[in-house]
Steps between C-alpha positions, in 0.01 A plus 500: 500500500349176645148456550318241713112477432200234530549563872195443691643617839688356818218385647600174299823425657605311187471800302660700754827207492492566097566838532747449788689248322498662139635839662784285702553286148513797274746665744359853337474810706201643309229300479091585429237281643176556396265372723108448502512561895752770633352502803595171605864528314542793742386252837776276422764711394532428101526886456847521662663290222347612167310817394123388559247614255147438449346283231122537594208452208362822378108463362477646179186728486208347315434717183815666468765515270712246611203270613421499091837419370556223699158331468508578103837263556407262741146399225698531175832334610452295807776707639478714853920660490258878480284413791815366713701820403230723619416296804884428579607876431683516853765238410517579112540896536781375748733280295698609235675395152789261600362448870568096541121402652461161699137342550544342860209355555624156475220313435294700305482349254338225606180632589217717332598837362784415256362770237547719728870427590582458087321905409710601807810350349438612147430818641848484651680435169304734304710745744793355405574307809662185584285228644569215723289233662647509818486138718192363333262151511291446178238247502617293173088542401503895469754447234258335262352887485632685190438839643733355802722369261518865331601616837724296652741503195596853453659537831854563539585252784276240674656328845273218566553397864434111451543278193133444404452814427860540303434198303177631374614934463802378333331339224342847406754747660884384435591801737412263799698404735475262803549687829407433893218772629661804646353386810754264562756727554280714734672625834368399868486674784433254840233677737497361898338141436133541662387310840429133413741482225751219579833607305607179242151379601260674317267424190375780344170507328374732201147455386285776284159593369637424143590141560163455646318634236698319217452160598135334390390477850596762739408277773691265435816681456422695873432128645846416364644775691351361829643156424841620442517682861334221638777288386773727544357512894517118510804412320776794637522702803577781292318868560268574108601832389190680281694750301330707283611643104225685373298740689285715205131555653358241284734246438629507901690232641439514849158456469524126429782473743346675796190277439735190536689691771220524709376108428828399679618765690426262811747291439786749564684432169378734255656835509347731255775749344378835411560731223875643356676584217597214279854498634411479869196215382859317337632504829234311679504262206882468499432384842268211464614149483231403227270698281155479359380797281221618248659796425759490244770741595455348899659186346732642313595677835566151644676349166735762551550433848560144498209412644251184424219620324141336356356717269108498445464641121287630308704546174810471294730710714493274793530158280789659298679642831486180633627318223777754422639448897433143509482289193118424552170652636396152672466512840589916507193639336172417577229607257182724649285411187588111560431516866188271505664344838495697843804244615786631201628755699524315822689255277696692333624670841571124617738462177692819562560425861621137439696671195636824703839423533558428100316762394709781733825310377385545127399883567833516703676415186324617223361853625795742491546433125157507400444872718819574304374447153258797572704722510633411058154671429694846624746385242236482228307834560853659477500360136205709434 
């Protein structure tokens, strides 16, 4: 059986598109997701194309049995697989010897909580499972951590979705392997266009809490929004699209975009899209003539649609995308925690318009075999 967990719910349309994408990839018929939010797997329809479980933290009682074992572990050892089992009992009473069980979460391991993610995979292979690291980014630093070290190596495929990350897994993991995010093979479905949206004439916009909060002056980074649909306004007749990718209840795109929406709403350009289901969010994408996103799999829903994109980043996945698609991150990436200069965006924008028509013909030609390549990882779980 194949198992899907680190879900956090489709609430994150990127995480919905991984699961999408893996499901279409793996071409399997049976497939478990667990997910840390059913509810909102249910809203967008993930439950009609996998058997949706629930992966929800239990709290261990203080005093009890198993609150004792695992804290006479966690002092002596340093270790916390007891604790995890106990909290995680959902997903582990759930899987079985031989299941084949993919971490999704993409990024995870860039952030906080990587413990966590290595007890849940030893904890996997204690049951005699097969492992894989489905689609991931690693920040190179995290893999100056033994315990992450410890991890990382014992499982029994790794698909790293851009080459920073596979240059640094496959010096501790030799079953890595170099492979496009699922993502980019992710079907779209084209909704009627909304009023205000000019077909072939359209920018879309994607900003997000997270890319606020990430660069060293939130202020800043919001005042660089402004600037860019100031000079999108003064430079193009085009309509500005605000499409957002992640709508969780703290972490909510459309907050920052309805603020901006209603800064400019009176110059009858900006048409705010509302919320769908990562395929129908693709469409509206598909449809833009240019692209600038916060959100990770929004981009990667515009890469794959040939359209001009500027990425503003916050880590390795967006620098290594970029370089993977074209040769360099210069001029495609701008950097949140370098963003000492309201104006880079604005510029940036003013590159990738005088640079549209290259940049579509080098998507044009390059896309369809780099979507393609996604689909070898199908090839390798096969192997397993």
């Amino acid at each position: 059986m194949i198992n899907l967990y680190s879900h956090g719910g489709s609430g994150n349309h990127g995480c919905e598109a991984i699961v999408r994408s893996t499901i279409k990839v793996l071409n399997e018929n049976s497939v478990n997701v667990f997910s840390h939010n059913v509810d909102q797997d249910v809203k967008y329809g993930i439950d009609d194309i996998c058997n949706l479980q629930k992966d929800t933290l239990r709290s261990i009682q203080r005093g009890s049995l198993k609150w004792l074992l695992s804290s006479i572990q966690s002092k002596i050892t340093g270790r916390i697989d007891l604790k995890v089992k106990y909290q995680r009992k959902l997903l582990f009473e759930n899987i079985h010897s031989g299941d084949i069980c993919f971490s999704v979460g993409g990024d995870n391991y860039c952030y906080a909580g990587v413990e966590i993610l290595g007890a849940v995979n030893y904890c996997l292979r204690k049951k005699h499972c097969k492992t894989v690291l489905w689609g991931c980014s690693v920040e190179p630093e995290i893999l100056n951590n033994q315990q992450a070290i410890n991890d990382i190596s014992k499982f029994d495929l790794i698909t790293a979705r851009e080459s920073i990350s596979y240059q640094a897994l496959k010096r501790i993991n030799n079953n890595t392997y170099l492979i496009p995010d699922s993502a980019f093979a992710l079907d779209r479905i084209d909704l009627p266009l909304p009023n205000g949206w000019k077909e072939n004439n359209t920018i879309g916009v994607n900003a997000s809490p997270l890319i606020l909060s990430s660069g060293n002056n939130e202020n800043i980074v919001m005042e660089a929004y402004r600037k860019l649909i100031i000079t999108i306004i003064e430079n193009t007749d085009s309509t500005i699209a605000l499409i957002p990718h992640v709508v969780w209840d703290n972490n909510d795109d459309r907050e920052v975009l309805k603020q901006l929406y209603e800064e400019f709403k009176d110059t009858g350009r900006l048409v705010l899209v509302d919320d769908f289901n990562c395929m129908q969010l693709k469409g509206y994408i598909a449809r833009c003539r240019m692209f600038i996103g916060a959100r990770t799999h929004a981009t990667i829903a515009a890469y794959s649609s040939c359209v001009p994109t500027l990425v503003l980043g916050y880590s390795v996945k967006s620098r290594g995308i970029a370089k993977d698609i074209f040769g360099t991150d210069e001029n495609y990436v701008i950097s949140v925690q370098g963003m000492k200069n309201a104006n880079l965006l604005s510029e940036g924008f003013l590159w990738l318009l005088e640079n549209e028509k290259s940049i579509k013909s080098h998507l044009y030609s390059m896309m369809p075999d780099y979507i393609n390549r996604v689909y070898n990882a199908g090839t390798l779980v096969k192997a397993l």
